[in-house]
N, CA, C and O atoms as a CHARMM CRD file, in Angstrom:
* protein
*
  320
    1    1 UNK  N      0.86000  -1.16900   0.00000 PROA 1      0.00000
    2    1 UNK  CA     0.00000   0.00000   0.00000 PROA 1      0.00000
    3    1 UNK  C      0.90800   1.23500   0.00000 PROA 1      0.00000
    4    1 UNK  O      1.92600   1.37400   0.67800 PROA 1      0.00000
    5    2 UNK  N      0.49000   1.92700  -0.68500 PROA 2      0.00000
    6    2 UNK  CA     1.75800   3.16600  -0.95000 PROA 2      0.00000
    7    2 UNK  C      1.35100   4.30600  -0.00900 PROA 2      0.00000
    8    2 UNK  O      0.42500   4.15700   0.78900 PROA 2      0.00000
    9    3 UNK  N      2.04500   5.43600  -0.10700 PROA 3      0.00000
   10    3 UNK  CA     1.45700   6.83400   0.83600 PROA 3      0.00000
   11    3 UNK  C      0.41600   7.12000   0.35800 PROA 3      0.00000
   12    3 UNK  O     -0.39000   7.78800   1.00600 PROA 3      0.00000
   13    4 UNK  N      0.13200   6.66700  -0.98400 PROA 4      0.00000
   14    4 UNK  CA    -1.42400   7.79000  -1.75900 PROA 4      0.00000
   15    4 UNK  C     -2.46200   6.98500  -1.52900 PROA 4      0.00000
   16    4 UNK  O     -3.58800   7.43700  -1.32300 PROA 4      0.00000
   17    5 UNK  N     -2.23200   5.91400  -1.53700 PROA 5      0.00000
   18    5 UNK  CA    -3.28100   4.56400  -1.05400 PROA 5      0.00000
   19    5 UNK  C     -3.67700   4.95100   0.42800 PROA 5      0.00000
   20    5 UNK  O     -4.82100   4.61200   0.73100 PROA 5      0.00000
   21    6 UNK  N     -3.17300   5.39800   1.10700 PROA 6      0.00000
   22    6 UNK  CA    -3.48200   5.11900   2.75200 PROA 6      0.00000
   23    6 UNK  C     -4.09400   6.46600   2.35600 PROA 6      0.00000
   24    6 UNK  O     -5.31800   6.35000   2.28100 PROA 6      0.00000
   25    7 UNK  N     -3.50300   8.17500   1.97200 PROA 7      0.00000
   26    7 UNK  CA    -4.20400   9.63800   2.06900 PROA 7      0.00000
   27    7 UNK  C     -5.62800   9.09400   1.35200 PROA 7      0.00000
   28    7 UNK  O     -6.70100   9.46700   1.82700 PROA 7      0.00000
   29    8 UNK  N     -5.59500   8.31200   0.33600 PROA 8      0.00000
   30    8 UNK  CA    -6.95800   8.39400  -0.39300 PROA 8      0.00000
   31    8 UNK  C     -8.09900   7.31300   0.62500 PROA 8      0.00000
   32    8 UNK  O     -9.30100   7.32400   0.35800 PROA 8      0.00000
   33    9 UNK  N     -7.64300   6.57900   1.57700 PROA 9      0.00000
   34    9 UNK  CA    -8.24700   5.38400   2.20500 PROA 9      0.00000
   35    9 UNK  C     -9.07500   6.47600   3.23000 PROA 9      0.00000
   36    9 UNK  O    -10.27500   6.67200   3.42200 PROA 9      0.00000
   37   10 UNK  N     -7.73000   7.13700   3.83700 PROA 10     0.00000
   38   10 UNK  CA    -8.47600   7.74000   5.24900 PROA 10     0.00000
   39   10 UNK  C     -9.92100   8.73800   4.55900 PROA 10     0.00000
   40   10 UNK  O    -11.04800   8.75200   5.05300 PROA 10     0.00000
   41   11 UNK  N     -9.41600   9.60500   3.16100 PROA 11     0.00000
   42   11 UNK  CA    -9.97000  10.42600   2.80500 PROA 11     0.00000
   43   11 UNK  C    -11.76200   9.57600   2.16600 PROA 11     0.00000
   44   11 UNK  O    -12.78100  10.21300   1.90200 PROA 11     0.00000
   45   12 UNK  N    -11.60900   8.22900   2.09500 PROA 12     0.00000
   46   12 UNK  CA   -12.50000   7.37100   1.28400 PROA 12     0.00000
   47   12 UNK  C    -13.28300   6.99600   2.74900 PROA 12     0.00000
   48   12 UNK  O    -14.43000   7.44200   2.77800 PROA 12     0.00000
   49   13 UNK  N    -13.02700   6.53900   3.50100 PROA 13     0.00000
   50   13 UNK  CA   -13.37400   5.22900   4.68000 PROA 13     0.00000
   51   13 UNK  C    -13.54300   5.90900   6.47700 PROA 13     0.00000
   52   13 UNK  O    -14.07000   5.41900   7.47600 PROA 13     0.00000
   53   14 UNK  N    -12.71000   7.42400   6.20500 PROA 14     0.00000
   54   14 UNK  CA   -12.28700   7.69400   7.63300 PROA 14     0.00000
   55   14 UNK  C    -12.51800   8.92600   7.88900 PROA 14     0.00000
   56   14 UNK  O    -12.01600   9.57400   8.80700 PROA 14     0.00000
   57   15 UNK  N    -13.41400   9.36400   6.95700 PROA 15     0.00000
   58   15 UNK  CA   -13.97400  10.97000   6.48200 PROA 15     0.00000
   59   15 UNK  C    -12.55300  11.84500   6.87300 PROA 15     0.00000
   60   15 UNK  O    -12.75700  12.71800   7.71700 PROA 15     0.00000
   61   16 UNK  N    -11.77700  11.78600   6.60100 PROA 16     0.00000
   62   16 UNK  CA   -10.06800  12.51800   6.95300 PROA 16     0.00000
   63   16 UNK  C     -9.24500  12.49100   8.25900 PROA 16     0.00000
   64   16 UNK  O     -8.12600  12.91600   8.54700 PROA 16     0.00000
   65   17 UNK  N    -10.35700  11.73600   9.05100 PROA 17     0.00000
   66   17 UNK  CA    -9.70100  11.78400  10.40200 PROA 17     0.00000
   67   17 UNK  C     -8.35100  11.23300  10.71800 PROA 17     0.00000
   68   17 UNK  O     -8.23200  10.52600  11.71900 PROA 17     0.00000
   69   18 UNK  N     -7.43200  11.46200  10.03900 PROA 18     0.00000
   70   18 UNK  CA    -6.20900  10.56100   9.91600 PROA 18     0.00000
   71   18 UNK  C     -5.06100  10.38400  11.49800 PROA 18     0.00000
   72   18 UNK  O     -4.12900   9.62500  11.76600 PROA 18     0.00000
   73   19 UNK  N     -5.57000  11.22300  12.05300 PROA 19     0.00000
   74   19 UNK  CA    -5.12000  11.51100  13.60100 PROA 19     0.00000
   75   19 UNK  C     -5.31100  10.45400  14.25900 PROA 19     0.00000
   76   19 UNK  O     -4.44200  10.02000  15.01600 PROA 19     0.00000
   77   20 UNK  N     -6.55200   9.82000  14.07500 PROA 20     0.00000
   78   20 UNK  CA    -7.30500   8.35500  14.80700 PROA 20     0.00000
   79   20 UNK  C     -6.48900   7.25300  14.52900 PROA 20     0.00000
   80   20 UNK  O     -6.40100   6.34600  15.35800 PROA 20     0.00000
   81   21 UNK  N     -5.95600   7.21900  13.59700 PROA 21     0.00000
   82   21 UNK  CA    -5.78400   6.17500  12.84200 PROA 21     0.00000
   83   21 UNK  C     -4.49800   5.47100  12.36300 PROA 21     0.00000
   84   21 UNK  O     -4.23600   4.72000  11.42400 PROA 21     0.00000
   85   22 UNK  N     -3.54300   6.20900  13.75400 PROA 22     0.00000
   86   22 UNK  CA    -2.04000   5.72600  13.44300 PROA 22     0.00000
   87   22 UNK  C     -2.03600   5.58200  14.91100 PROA 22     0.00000
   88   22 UNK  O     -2.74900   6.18000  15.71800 PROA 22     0.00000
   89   23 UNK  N     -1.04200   4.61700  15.15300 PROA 23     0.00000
   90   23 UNK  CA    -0.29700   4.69500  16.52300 PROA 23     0.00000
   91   23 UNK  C      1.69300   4.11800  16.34100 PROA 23     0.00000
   92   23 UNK  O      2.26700   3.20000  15.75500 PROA 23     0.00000
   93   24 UNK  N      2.06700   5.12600  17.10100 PROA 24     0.00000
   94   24 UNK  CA     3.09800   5.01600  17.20200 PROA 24     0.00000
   95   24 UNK  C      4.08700   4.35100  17.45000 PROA 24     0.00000
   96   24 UNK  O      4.10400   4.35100  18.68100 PROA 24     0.00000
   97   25 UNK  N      5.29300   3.53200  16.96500 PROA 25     0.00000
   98   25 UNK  CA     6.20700   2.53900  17.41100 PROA 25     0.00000
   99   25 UNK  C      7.13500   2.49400  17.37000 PROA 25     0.00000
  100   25 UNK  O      7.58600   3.57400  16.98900 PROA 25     0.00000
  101   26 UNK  N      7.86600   1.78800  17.55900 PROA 26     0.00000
  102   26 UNK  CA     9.11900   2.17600  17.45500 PROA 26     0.00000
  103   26 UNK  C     10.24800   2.09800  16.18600 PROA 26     0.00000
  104   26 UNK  O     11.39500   2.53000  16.07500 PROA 26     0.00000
  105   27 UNK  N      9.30800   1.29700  15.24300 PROA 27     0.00000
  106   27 UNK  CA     9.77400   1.15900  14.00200 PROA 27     0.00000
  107   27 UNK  C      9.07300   2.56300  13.12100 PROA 27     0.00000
  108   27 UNK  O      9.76900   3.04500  12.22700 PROA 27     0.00000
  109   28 UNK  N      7.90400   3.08800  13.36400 PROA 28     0.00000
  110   28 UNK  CA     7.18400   4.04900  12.54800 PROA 28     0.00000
  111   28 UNK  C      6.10300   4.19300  13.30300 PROA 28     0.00000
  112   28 UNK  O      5.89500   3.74800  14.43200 PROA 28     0.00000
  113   29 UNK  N      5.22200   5.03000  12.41300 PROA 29     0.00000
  114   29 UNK  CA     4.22400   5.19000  12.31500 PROA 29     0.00000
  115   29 UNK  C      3.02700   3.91100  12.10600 PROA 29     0.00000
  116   29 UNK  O      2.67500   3.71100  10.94300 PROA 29     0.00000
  117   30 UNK  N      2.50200   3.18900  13.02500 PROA 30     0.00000
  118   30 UNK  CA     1.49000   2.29300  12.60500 PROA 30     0.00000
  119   30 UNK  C     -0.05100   2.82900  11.82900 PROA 30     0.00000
  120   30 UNK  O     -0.66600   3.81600  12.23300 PROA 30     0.00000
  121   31 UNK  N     -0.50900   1.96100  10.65000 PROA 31     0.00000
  122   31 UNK  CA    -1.57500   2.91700  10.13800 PROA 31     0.00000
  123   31 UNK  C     -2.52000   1.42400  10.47200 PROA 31     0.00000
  124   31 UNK  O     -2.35400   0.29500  10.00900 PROA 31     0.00000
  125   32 UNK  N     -3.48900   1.90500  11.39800 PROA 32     0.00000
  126   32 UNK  CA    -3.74300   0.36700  12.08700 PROA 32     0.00000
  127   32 UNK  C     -5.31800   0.17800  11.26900 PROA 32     0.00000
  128   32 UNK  O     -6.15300  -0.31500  12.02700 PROA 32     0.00000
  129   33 UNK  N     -5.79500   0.46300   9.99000 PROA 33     0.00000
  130   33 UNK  CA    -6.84200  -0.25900   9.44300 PROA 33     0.00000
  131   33 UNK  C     -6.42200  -1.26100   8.46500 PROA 33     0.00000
  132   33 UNK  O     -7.15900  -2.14500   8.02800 PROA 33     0.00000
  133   34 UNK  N     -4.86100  -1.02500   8.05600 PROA 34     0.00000
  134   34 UNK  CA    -4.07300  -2.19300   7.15200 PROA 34     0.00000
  135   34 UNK  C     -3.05300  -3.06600   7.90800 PROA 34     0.00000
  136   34 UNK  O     -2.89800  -4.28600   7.87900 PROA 34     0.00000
  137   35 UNK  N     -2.38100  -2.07600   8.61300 PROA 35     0.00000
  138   35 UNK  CA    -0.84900  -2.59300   9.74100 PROA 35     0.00000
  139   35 UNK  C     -0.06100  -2.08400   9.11900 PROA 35     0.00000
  140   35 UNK  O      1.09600  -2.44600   9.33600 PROA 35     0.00000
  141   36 UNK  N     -0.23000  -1.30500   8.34700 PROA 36     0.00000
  142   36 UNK  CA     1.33000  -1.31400   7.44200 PROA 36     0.00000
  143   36 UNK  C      2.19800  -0.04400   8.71900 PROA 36     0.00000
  144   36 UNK  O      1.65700   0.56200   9.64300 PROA 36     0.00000
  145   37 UNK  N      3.40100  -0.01700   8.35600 PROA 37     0.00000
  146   37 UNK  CA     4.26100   0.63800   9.10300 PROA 37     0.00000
  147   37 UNK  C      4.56200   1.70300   7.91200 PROA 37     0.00000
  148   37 UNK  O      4.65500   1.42800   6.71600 PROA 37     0.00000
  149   38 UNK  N      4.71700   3.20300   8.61900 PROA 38     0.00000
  150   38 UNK  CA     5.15000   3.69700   7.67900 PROA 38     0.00000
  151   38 UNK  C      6.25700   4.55700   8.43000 PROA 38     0.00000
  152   38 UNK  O      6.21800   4.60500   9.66000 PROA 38     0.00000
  153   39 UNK  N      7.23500   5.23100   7.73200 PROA 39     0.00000
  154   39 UNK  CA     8.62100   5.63700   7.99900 PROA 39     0.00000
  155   39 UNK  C      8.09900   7.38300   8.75500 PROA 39     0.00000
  156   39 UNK  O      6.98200   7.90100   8.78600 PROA 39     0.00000
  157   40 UNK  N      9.33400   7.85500   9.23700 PROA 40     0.00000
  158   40 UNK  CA     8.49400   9.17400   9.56800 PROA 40     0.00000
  159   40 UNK  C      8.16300   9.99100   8.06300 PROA 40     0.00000
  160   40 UNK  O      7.20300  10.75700   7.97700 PROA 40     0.00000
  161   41 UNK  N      9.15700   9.70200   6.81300 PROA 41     0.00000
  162   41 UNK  CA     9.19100  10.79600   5.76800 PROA 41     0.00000
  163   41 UNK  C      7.33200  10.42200   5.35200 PROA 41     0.00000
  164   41 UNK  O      6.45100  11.20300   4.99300 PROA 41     0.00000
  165   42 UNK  N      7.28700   9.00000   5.57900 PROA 42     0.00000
  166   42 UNK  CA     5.67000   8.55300   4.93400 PROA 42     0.00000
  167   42 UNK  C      4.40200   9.39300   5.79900 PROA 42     0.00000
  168   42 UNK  O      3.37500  10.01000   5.51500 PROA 42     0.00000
  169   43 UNK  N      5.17100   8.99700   7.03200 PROA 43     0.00000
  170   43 UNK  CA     4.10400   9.96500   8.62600 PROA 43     0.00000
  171   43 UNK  C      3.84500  11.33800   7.85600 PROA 43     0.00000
  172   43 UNK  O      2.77500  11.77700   7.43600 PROA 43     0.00000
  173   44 UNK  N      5.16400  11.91000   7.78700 PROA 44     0.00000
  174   44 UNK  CA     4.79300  13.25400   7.39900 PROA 44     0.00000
  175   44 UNK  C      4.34100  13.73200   6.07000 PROA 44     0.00000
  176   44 UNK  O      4.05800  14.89700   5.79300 PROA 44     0.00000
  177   45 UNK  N      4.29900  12.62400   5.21400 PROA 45     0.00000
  178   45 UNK  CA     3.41800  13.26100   3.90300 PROA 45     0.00000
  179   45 UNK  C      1.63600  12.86700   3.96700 PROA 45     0.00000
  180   45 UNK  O      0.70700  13.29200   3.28200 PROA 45     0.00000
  181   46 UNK  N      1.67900  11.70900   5.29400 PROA 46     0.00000
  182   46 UNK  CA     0.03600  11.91200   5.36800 PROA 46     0.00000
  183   46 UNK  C      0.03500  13.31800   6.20100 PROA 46     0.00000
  184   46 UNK  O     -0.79700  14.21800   6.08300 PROA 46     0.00000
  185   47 UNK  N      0.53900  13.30600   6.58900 PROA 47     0.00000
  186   47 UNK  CA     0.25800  15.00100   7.83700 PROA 47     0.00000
  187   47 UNK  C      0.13600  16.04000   7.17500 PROA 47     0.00000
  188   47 UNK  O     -0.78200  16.82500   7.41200 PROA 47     0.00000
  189   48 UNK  N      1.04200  16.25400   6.20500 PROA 48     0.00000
  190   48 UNK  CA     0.70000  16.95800   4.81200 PROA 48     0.00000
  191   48 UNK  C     -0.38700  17.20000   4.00400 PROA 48     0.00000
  192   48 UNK  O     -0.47100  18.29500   3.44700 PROA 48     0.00000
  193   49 UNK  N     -1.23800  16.35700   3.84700 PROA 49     0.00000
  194   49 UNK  CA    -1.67900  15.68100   3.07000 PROA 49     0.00000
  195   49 UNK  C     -3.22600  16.54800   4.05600 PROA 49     0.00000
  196   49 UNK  O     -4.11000  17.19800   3.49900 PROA 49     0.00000
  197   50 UNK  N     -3.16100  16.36800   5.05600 PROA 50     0.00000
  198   50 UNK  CA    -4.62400  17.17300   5.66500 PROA 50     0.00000
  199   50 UNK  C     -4.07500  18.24000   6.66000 PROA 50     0.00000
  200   50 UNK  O     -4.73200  18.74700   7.57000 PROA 50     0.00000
  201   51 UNK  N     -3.32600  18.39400   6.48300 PROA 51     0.00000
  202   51 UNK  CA    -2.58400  19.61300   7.03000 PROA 51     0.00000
  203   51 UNK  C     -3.56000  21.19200   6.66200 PROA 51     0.00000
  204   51 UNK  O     -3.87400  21.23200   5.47300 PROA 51     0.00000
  205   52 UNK  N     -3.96100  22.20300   7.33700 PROA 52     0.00000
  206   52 UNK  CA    -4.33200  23.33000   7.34700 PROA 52     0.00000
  207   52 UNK  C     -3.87400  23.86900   6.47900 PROA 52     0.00000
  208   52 UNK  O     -2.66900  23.71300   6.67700 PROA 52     0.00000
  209   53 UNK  N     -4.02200  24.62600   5.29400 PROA 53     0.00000
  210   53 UNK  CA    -3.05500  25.80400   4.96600 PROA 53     0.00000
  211   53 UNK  C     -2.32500  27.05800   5.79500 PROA 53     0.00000
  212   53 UNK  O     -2.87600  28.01500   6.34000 PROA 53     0.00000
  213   54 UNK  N     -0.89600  26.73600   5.71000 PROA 54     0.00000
  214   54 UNK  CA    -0.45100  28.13300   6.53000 PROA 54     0.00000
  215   54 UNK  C     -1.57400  29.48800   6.31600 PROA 54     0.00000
  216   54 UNK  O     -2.15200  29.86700   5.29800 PROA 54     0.00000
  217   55 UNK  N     -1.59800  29.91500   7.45100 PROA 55     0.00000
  218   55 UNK  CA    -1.60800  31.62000   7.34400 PROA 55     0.00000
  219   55 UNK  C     -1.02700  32.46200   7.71200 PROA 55     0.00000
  220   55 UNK  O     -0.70300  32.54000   8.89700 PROA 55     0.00000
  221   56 UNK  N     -0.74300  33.26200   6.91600 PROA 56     0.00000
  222   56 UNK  CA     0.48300  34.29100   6.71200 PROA 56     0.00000
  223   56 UNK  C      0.40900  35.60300   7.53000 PROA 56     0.00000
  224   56 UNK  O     -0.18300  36.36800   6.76900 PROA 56     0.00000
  225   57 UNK  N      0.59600  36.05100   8.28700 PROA 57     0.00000
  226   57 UNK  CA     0.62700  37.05300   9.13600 PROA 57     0.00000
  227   57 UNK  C      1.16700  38.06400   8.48000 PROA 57     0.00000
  228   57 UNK  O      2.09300  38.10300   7.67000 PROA 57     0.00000
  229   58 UNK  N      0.23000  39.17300   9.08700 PROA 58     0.00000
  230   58 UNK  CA     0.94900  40.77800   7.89200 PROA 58     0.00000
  231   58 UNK  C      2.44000  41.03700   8.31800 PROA 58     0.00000
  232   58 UNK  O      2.92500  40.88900   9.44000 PROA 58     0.00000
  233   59 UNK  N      2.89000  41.34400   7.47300 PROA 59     0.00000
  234   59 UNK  CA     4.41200  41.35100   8.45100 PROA 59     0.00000
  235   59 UNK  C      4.37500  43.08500   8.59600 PROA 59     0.00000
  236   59 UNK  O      5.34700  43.53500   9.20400 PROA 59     0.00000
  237   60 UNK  N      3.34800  44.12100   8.09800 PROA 60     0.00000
  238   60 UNK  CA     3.44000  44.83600   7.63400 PROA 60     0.00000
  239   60 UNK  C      3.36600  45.86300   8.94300 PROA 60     0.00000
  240   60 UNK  O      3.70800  47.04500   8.95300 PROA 60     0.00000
  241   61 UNK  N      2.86700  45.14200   9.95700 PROA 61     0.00000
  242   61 UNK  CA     2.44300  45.60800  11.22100 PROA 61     0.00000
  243   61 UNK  C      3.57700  46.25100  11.97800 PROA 61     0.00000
  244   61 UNK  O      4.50800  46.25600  11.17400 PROA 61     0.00000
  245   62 UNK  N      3.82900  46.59000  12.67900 PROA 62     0.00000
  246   62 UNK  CA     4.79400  46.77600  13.61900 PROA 62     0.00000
  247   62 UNK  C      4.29400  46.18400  15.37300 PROA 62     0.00000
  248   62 UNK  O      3.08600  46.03600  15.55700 PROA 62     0.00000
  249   63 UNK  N      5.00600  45.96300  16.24000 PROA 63     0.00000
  250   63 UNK  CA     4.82200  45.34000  17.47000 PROA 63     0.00000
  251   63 UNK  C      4.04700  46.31200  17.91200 PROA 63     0.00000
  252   63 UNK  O      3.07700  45.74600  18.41500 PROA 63     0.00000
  253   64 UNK  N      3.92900  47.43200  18.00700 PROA 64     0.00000
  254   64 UNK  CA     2.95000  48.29900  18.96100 PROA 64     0.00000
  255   64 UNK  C      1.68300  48.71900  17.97800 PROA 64     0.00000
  256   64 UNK  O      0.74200  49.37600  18.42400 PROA 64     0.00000
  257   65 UNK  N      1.73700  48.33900  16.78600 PROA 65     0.00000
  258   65 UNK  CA     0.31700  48.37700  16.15400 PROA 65     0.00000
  259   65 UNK  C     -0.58000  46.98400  16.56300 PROA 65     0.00000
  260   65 UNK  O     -1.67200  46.90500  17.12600 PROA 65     0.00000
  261   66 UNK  N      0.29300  45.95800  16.06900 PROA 66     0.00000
  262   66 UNK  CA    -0.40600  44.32800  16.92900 PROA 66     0.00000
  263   66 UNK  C     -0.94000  44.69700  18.20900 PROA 66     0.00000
  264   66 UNK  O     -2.15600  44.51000  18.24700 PROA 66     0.00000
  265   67 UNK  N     -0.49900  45.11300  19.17300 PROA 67     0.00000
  266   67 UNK  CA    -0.87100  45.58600  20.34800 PROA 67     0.00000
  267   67 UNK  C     -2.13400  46.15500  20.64200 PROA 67     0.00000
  268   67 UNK  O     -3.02500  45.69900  21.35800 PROA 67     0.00000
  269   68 UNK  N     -2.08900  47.36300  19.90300 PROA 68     0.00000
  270   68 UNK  CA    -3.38900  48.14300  19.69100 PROA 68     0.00000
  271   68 UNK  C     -4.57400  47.19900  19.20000 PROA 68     0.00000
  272   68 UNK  O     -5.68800  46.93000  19.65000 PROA 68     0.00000
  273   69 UNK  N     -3.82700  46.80400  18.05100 PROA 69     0.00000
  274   69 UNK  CA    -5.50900  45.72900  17.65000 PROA 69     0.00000
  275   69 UNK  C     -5.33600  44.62100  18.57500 PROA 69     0.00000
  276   69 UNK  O     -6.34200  44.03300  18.17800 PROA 69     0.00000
  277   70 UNK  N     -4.95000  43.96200  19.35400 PROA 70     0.00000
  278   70 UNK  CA    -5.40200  43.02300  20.49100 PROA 70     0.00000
  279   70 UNK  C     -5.78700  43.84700  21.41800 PROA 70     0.00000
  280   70 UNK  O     -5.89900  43.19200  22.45400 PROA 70     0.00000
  281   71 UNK  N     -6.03100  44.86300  21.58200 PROA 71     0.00000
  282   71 UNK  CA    -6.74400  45.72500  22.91100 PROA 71     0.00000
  283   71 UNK  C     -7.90200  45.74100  22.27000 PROA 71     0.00000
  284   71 UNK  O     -8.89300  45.16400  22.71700 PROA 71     0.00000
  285   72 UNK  N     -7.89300  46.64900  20.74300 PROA 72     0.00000
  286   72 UNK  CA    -9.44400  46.68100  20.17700 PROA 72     0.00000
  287   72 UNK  C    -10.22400  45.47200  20.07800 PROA 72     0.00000
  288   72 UNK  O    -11.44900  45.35100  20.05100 PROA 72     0.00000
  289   73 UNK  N     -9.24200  44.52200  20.02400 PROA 73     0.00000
  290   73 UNK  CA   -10.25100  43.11400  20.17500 PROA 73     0.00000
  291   73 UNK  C    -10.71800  43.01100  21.18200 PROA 73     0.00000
  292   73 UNK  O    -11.91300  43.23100  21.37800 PROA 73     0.00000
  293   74 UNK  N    -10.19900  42.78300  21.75100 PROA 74     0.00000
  294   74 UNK  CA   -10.32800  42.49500  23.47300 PROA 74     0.00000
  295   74 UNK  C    -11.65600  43.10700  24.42700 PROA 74     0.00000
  296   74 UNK  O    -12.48200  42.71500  25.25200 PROA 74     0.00000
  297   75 UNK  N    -11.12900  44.66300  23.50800 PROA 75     0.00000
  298   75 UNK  CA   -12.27600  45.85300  24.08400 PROA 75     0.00000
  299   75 UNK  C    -13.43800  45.51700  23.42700 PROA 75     0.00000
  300   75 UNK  O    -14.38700  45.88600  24.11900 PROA 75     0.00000
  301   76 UNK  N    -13.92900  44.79800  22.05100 PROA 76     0.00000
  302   76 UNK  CA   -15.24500  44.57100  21.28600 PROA 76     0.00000
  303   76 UNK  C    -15.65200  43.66400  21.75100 PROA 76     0.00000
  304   76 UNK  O    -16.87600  43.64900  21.88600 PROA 76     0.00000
  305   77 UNK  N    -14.82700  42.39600  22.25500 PROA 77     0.00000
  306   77 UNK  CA   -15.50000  41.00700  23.17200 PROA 77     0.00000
  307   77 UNK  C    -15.98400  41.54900  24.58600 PROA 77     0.00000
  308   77 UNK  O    -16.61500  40.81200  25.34400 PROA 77     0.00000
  309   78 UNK  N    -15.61800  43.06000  24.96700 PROA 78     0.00000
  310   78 UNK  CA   -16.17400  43.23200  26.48900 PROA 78     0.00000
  311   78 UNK  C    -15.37300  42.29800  27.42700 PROA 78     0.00000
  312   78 UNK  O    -15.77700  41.67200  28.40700 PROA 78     0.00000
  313   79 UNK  N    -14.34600  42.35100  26.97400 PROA 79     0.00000
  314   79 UNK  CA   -12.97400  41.66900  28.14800 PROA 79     0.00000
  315   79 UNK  C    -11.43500  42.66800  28.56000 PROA 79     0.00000
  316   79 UNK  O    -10.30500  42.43500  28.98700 PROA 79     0.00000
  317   80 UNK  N    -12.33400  43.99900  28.07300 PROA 80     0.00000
  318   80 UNK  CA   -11.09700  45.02800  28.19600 PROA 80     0.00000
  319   80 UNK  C    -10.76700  45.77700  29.52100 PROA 80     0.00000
  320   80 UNK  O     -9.81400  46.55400  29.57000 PROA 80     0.00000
């Protein structure tokens, strides 16, 4: 069973929950609805594979502008 076989299994059988569905050993990664063992480079291309997209933070900000808007937040939730 290859890496794309197991991303397309969890994504087919396990509605993506791929977190459930390994346990750890000392040889690898166990993917316990087949047994197969997979290496960490294999671990980490399923992790990949349903991984979040980064989000990119403005870099544009400066430290005491961030500041200000976590107060204005803070102050609109009524926790200021």
């Amino acid at each position: 069973m290859t890496v794309e076989d197991i991303i397309q299994s969890i994504r087919d059988n396990h509605g993506g929950a791929w977190w459930a569905l390994f346990h750890a050993t000392k040889d690898g990664h166990k993917f316990l609805p087949s047994g197969h063992v997979l290496t960490p480079a294999a671990y980490a291309a399923v992790v990949r594979a349903f991984a979040s997209p980064k989000i990119e933070r403005n870099s544009d900000l400066t430290l005491a502008e961030r500041k200000v808007n976590a107060l204005r937040h803070r102050a609109q939730r009524g926790n200021g």
